[in-house]
Backbone as CSV, one residue per row, in Angstrom:
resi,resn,N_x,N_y,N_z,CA_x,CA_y,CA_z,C_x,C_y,C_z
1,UNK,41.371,-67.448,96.632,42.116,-66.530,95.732,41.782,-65.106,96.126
2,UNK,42.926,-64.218,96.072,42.676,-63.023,96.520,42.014,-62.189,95.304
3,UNK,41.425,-61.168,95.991,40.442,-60.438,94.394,41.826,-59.779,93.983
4,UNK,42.767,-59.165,94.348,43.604,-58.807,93.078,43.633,-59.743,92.151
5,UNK,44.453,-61.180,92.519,44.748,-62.445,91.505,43.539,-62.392,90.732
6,UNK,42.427,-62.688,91.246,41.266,-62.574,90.626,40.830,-61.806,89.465
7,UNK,41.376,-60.417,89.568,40.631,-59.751,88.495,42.219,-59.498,87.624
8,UNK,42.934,-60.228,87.816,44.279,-60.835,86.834,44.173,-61.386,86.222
9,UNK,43.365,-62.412,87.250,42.714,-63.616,86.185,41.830,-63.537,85.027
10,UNK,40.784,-62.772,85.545,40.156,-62.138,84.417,40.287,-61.315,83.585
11,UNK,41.048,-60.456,83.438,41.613,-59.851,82.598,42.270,-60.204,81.566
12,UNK,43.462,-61.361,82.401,44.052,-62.267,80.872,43.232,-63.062,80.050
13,UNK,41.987,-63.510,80.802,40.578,-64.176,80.122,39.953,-63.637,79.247
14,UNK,40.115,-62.152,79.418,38.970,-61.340,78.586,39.919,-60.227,77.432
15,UNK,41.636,-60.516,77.980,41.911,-59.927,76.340,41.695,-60.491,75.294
16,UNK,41.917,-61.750,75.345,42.361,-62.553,73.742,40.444,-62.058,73.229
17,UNK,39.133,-62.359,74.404,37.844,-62.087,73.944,37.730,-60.959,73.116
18,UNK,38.242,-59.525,73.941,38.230,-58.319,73.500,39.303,-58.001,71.916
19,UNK,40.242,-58.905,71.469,41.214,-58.811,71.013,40.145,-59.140,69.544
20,UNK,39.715,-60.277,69.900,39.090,-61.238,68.209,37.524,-60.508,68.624
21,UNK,36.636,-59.615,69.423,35.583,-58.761,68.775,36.040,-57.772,68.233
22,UNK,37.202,-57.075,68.461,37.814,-56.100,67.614,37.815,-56.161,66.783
23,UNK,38.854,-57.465,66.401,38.919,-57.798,64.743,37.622,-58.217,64.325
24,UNK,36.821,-59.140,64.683,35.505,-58.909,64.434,34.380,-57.952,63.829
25,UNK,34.842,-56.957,64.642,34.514,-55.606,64.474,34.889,-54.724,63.169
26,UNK,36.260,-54.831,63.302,36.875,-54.343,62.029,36.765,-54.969,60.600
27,UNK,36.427,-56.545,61.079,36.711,-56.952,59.485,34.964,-56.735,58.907
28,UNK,33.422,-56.601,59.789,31.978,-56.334,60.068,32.184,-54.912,59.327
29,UNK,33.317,-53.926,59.794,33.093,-52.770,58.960,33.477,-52.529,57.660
30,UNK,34.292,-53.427,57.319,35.453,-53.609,56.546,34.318,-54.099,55.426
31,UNK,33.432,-55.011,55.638,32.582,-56.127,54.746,31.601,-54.766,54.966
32,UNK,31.133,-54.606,55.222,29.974,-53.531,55.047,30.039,-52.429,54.015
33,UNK,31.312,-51.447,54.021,31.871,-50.917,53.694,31.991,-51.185,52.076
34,UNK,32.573,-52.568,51.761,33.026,-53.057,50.502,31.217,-53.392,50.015
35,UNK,30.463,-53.585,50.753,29.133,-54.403,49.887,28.617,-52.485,49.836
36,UNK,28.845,-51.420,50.595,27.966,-50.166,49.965,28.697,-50.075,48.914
37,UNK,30.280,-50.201,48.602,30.600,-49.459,47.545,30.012,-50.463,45.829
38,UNK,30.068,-51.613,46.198,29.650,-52.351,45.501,28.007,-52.060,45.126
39,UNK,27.324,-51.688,46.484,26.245,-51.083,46.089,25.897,-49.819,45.187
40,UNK,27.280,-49.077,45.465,26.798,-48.041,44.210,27.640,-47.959,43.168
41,UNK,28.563,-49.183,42.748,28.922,-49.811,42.163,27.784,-49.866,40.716
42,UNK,26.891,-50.903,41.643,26.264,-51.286,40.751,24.715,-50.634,40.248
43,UNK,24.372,-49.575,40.979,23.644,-48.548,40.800,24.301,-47.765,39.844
44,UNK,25.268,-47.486,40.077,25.859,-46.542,38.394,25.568,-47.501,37.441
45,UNK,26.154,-48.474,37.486,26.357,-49.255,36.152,24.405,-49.364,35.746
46,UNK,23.752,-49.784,36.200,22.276,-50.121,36.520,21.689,-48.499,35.643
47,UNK,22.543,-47.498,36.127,22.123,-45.895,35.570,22.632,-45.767,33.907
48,UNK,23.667,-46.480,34.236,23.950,-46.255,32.636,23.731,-46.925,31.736
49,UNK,23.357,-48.786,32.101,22.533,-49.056,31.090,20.974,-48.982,31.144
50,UNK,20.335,-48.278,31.928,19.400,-47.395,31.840,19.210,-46.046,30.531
51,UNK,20.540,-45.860,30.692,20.366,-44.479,29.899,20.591,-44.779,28.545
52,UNK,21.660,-45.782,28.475,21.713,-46.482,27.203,20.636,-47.345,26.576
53,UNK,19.928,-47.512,27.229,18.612,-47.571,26.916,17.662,-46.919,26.053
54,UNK,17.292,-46.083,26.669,16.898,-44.833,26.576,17.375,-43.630,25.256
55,UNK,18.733,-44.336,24.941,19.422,-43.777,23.805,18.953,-44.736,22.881
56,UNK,18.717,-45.913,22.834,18.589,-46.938,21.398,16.857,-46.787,21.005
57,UNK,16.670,-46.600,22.480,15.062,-46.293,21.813,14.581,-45.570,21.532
58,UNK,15.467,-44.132,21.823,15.336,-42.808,21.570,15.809,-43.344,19.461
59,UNK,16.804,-43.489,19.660,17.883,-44.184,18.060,16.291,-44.769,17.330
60,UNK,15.945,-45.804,18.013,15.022,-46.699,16.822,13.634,-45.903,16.592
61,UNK,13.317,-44.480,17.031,12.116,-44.253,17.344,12.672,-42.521,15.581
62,UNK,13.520,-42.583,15.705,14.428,-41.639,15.264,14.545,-41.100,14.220
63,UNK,13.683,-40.654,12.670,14.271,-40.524,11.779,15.807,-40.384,11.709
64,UNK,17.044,-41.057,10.753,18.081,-40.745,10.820,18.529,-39.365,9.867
65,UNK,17.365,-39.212,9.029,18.254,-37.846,8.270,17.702,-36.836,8.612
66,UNK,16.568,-36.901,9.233,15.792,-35.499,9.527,16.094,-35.475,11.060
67,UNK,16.329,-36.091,11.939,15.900,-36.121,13.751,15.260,-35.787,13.989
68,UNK,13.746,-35.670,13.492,12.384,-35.669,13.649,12.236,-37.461,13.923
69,UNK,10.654,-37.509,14.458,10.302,-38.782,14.646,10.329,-39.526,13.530
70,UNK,10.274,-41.055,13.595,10.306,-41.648,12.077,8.727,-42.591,11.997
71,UNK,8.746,-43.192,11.278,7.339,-43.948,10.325,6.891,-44.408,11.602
72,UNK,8.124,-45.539,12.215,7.368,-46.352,13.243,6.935,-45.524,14.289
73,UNK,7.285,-44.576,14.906,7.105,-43.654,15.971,5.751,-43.429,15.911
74,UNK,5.723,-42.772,14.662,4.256,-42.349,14.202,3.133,-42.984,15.126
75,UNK,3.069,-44.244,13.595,2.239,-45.291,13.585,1.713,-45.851,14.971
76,UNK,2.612,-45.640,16.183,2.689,-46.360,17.352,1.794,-45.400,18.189
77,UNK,1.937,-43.649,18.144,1.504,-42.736,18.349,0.337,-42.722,18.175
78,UNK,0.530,-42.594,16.617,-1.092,-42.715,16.279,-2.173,-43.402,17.305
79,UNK,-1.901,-45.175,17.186,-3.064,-45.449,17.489,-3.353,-45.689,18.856
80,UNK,-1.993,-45.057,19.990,-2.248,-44.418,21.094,-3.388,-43.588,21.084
81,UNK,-3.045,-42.726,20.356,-4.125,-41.453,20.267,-5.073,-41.908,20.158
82,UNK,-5.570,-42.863,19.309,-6.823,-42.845,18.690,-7.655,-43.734,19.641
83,UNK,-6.636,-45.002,20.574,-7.387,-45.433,21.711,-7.528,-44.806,22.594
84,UNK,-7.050,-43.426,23.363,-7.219,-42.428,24.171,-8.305,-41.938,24.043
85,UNK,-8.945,-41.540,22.359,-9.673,-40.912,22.291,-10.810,-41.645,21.856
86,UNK,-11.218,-43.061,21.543,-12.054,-43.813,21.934,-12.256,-44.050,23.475
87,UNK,-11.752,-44.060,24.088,-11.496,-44.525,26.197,-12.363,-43.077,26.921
88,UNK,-11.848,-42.143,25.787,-13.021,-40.511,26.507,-13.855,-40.973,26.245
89,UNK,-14.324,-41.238,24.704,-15.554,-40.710,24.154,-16.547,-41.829,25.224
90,UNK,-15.930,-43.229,25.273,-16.654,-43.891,26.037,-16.676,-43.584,27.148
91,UNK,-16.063,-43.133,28.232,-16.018,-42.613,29.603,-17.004,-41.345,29.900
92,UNK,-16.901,-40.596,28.775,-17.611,-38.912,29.110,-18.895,-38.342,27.682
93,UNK,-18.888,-39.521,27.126,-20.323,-39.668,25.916,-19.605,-38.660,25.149
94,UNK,-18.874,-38.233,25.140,-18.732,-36.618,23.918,-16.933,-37.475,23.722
95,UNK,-16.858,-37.504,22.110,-15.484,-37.188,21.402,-14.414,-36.492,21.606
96,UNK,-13.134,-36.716,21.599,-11.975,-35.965,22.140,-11.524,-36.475,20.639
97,UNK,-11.710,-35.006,20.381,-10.851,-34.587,18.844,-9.423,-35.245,18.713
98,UNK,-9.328,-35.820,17.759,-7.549,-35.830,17.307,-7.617,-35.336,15.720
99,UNK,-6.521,-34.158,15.913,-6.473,-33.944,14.268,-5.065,-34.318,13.912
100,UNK,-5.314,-34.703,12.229,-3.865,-35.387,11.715,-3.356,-34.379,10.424
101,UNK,-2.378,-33.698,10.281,-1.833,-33.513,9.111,-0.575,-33.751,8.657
102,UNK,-1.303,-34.222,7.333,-0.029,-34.592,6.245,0.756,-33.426,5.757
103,UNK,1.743,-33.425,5.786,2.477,-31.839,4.895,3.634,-32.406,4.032
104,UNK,3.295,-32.332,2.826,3.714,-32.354,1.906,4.897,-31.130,1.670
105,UNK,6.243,-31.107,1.228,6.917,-29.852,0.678,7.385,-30.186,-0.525
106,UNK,7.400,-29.030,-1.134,7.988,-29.396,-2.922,8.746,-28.556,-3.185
107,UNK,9.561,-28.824,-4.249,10.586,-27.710,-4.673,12.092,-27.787,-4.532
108,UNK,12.380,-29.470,-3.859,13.389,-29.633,-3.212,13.726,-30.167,-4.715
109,UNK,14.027,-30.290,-5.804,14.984,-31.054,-6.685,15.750,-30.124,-7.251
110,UNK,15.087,-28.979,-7.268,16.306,-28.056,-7.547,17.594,-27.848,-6.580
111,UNK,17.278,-27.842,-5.322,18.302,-27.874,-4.478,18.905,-28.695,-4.186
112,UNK,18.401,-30.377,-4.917,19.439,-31.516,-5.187,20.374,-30.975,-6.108
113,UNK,19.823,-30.977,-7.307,20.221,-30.565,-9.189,21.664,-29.803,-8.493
114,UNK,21.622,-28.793,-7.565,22.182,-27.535,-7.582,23.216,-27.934,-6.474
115,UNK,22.889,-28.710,-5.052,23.588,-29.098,-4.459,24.170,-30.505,-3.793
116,UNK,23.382,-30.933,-4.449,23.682,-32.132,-4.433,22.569,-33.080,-3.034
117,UNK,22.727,-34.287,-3.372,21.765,-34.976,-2.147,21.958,-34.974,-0.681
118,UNK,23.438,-34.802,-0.452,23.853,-34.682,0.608,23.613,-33.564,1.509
119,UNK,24.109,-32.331,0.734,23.637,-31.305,1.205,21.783,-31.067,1.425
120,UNK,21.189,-31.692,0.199,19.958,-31.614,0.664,19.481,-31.722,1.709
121,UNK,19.816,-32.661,1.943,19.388,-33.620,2.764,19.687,-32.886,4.271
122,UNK,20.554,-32.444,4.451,21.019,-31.339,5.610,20.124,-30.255,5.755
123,UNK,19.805,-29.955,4.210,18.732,-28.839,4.242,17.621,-29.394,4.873
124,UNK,17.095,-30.454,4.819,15.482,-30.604,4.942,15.629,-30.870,6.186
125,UNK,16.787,-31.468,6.923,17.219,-31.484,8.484,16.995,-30.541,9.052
126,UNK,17.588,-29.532,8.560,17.381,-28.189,9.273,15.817,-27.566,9.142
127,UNK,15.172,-27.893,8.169,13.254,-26.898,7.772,13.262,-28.260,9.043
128,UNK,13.218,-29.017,8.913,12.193,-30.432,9.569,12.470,-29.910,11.290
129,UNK,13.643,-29.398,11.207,14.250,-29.167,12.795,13.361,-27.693,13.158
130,UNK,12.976,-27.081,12.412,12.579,-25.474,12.662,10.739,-25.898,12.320
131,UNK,10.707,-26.852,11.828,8.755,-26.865,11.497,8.781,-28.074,13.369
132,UNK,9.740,-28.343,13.645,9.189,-29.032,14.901,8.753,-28.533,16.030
133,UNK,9.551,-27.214,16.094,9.057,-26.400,17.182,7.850,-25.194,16.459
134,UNK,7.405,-25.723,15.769,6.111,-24.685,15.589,4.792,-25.658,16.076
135,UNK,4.868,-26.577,16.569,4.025,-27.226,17.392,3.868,-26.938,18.683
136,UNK,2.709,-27.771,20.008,3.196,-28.306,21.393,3.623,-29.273,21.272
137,UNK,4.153,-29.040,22.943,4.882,-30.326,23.069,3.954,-31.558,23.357
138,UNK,3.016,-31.381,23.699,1.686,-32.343,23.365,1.965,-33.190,21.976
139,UNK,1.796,-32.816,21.067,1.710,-32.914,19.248,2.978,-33.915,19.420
140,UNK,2.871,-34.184,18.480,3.897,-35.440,17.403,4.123,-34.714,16.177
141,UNK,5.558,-34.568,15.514,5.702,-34.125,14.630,6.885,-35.115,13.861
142,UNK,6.961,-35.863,12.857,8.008,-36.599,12.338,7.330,-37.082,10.805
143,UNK,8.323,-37.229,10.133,8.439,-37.602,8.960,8.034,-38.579,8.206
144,UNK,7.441,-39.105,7.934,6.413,-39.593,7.095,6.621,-40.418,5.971
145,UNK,7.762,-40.226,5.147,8.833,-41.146,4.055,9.179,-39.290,3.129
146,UNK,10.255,-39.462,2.842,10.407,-38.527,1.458,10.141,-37.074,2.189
147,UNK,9.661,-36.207,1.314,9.311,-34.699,1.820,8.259,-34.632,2.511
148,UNK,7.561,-35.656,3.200,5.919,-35.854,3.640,6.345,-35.739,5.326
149,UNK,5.569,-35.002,5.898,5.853,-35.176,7.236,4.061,-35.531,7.766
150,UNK,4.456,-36.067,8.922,3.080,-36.049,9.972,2.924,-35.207,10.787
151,UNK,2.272,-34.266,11.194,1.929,-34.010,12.531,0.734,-34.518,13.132
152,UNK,0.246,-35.283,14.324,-0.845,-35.547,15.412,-0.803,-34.197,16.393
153,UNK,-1.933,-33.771,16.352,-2.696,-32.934,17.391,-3.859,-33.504,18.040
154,UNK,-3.635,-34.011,19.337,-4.205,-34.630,20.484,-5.168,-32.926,20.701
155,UNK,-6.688,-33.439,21.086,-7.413,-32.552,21.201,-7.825,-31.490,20.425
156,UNK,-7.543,-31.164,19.402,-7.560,-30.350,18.406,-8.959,-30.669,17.440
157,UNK,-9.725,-29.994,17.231,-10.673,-30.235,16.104,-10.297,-29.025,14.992
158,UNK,-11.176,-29.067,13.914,-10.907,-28.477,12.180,-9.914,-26.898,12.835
159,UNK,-10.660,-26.029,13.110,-10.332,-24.581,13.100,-8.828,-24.548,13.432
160,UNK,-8.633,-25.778,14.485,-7.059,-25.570,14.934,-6.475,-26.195,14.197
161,UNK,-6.452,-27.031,13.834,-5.723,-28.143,12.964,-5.370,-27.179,11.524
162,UNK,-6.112,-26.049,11.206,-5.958,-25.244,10.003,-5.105,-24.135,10.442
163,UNK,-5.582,-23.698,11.710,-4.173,-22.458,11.644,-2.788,-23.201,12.121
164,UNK,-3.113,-24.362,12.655,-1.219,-24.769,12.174,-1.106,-25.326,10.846
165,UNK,-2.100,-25.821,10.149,-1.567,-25.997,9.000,-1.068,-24.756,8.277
166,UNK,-1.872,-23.515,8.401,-1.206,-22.458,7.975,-0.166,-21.962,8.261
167,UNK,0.435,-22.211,9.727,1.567,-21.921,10.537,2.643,-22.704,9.740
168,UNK,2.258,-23.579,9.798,3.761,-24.788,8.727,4.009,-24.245,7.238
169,UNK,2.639,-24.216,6.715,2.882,-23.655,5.351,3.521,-22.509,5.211
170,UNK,3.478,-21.592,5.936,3.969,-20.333,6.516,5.888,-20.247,6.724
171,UNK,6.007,-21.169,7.512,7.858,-21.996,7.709,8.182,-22.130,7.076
172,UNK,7.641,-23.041,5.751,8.159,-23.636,5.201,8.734,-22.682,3.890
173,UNK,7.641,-21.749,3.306,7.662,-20.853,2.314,9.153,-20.107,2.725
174,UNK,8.875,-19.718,4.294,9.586,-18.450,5.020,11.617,-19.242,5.006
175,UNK,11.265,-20.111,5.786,12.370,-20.889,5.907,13.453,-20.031,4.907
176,UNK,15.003,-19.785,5.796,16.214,-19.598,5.523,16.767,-20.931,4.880
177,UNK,17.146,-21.313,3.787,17.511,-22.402,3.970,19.243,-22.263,4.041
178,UNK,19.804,-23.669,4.873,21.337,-23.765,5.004,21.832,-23.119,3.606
179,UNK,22.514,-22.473,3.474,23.838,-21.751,2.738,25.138,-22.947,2.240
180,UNK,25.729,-23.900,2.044,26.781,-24.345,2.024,27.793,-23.945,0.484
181,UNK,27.150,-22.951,-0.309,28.005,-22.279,-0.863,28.575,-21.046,-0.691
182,UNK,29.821,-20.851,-0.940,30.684,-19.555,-0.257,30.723,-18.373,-1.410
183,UNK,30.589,-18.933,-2.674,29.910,-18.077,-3.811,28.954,-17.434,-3.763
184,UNK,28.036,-17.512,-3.255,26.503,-17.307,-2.987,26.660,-16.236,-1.445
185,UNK,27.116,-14.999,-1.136,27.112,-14.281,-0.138,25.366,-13.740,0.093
186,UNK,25.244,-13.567,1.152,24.171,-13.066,2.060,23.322,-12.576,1.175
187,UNK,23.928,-11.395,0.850,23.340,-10.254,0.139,22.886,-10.446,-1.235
188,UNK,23.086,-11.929,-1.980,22.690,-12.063,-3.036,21.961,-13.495,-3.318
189,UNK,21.013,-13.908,-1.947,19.960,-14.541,-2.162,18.936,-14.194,-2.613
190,UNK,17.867,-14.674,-2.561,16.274,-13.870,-3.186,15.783,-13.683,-1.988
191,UNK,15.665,-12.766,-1.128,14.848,-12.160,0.285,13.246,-12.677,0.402
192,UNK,13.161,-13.347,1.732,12.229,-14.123,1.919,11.788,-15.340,0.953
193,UNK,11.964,-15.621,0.329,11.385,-16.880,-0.338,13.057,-17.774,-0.723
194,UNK,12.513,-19.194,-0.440,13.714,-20.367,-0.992,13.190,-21.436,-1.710
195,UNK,11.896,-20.645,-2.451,11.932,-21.862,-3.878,11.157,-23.034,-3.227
196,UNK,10.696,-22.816,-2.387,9.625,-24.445,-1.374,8.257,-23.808,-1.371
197,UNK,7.106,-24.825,-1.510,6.121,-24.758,-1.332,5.552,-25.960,-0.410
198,UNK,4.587,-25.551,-0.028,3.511,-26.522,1.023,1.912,-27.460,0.829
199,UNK,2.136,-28.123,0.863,0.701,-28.637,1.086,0.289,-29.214,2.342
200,UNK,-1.004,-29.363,2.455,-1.557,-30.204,3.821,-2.557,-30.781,3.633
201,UNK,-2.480,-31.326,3.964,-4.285,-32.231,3.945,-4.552,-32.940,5.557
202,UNK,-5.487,-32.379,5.675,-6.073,-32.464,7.061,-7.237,-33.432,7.077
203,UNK,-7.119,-34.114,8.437,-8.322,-35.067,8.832,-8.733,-35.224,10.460
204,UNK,-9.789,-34.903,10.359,-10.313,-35.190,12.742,-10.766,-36.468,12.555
205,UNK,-10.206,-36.872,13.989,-11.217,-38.133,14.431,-12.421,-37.150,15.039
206,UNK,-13.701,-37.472,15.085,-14.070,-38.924,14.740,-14.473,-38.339,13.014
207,UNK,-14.867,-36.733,12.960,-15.568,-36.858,11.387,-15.187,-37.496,10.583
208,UNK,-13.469,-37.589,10.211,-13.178,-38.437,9.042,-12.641,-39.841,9.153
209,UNK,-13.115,-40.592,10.177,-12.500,-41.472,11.077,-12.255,-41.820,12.110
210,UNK,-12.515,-43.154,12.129,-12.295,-43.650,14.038,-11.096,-44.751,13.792
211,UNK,-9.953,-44.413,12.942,-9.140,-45.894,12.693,-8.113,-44.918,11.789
212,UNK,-6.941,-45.780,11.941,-5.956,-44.646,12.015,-5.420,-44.808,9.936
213,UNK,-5.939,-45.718,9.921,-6.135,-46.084,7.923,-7.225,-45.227,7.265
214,UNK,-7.998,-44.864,7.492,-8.982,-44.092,6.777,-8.791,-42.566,7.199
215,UNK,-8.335,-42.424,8.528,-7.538,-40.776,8.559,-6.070,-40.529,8.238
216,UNK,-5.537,-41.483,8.150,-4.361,-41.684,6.720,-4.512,-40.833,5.385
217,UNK,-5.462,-41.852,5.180,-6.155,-42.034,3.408,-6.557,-40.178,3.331
C-alpha cells in the first residue's frame, strides 16, 4: 500500500475516534459544569438554612416584648459564667469575679391606667432597648419576668457592679419615654423625669456565692 492510501486509511480510522472524544469531551464539560452549579446550588440553600437557624435561636433565646434576652437565655448564661469562673479560680488559685444585678423598675401602672397595656408595653421595649446599651458587649442584659431585668458582668467585682448599677438607675429615672399621645405636645411634659423609679440588688461570685441560686436569692 502506498503511504498516501495509507494515511487515508488512517484518517478515516481516526475520525469517527476523534468525532466520539469530542462528544466525550463535551458531554465531561457539560456534567462538570451542571454538578458546580448544583454545587452552589446547594451551598446557598446549606447558607440559608444556616441562617434560618440562627434566626430561631436567635427567636427562642428572645424576650418577645422587650427584645432584650429572655429567662432561658439568662439562666443558660449564667451558669456558663459561673463554670468559667470556677475553671480560673481552679487554673490560676485567685477568683474571677462575676457580678449579678437584679433591676427592678416601678411606676409603670400609671402608664398602663393612662395608656393602656399595649402601649406599655412598647414603652418598656423601648427603656429595656436604651438600658441595653449602657452595658459591654461582654455583659448579658435581658429580662427577668415583669419589670425585673438581669444584668451578668463577667469579671466585675462590688465597686463596678455599683457604678452600673448607678448608671441604670440613672436611665431609667432619665429615660424619654415613647409619646403615643398627640394631645400631650413636647412642650408640655414634665422635663427630665417620667414617673419611673429603680432598684438593684447586687451580688459577686464568689462572696455571695458559688451557684447561680443563692446569687439569685
Amino acid at each position: 500500500m502506498s503511504t498516501s492510501l495509507l494515511l487515508q486509511a488512517l484518517a478515516g480510522l481516526s475520525a469517527p475516534a476523534l468525532a466520539a472524544a469530542g462528544w466525550s469531551g463535551l458531554r465531561l464539560r457539560r456534567s462538570t459544569a451542571a454538578a458546580a452549579a448544583r454545587e452552589a446550588e446547594l451551598r446557598q440553600r446549606l447558607g440559608d438554612l444556616e441562617g434560618e437557624r440562627d434566626e430561631l435561636r436567635r427567636t427562642a433565646s428572645c424576650d418577645p416584648l422587650t427584645g432584650v434576652w429572655n429567662y432561658r437565655h439568662l439562666q443558660i448564661t449564667l451558669d456558663r459564667e459561673i463554670e468559667r469562673s470556677r475553671r480560673a479560680e481552679a487554673a490560676a488559685a485567685e477568683p474571677r469575679p462575676l457580678a449579678l444585678l437584679m433591676l427592678r423598675i416601678d411606676g409603670f401602672e400609671p402608664v398602663v391606667a393612662e395608656h393602656g397595656r399595649a402601649r406599655a408595653g412598647a414603652m418598656l421595649r423601648d427603656l429595656a432597648q436604651r438600658l441595653s446599651v449602657e452595658i459591654r458587649r461582654s455583659d448579658t442584659f435581658g429580662r427577668y419576668g415583669g419589670e425585673e431585668f438581669l444584668v451578668l458582668l463577667p469579671d466585675t467585682g462590688v465597686e463596678g457592679a455599683i457604678h452600673v448599677a448607678e448608671r441604670l438607675c440613672w436611665s431609667v429615672r432619665r429615660h424619654r419615654l415613647l409619646d403615643f399621645s398627640p394631645a400631650a405636645p413636647a412642650e408640655q411634659r414634665p422635663a427630665g423625669r417620667n414617673g419611673l423609679t429603680a432598684a438593684v440588688g447586687i451580688a459577686v461570685l464568689p462572696r455571695d456565692g458559688v451557684a447561680a441560686a443563692p446569687l439569685l436569692r
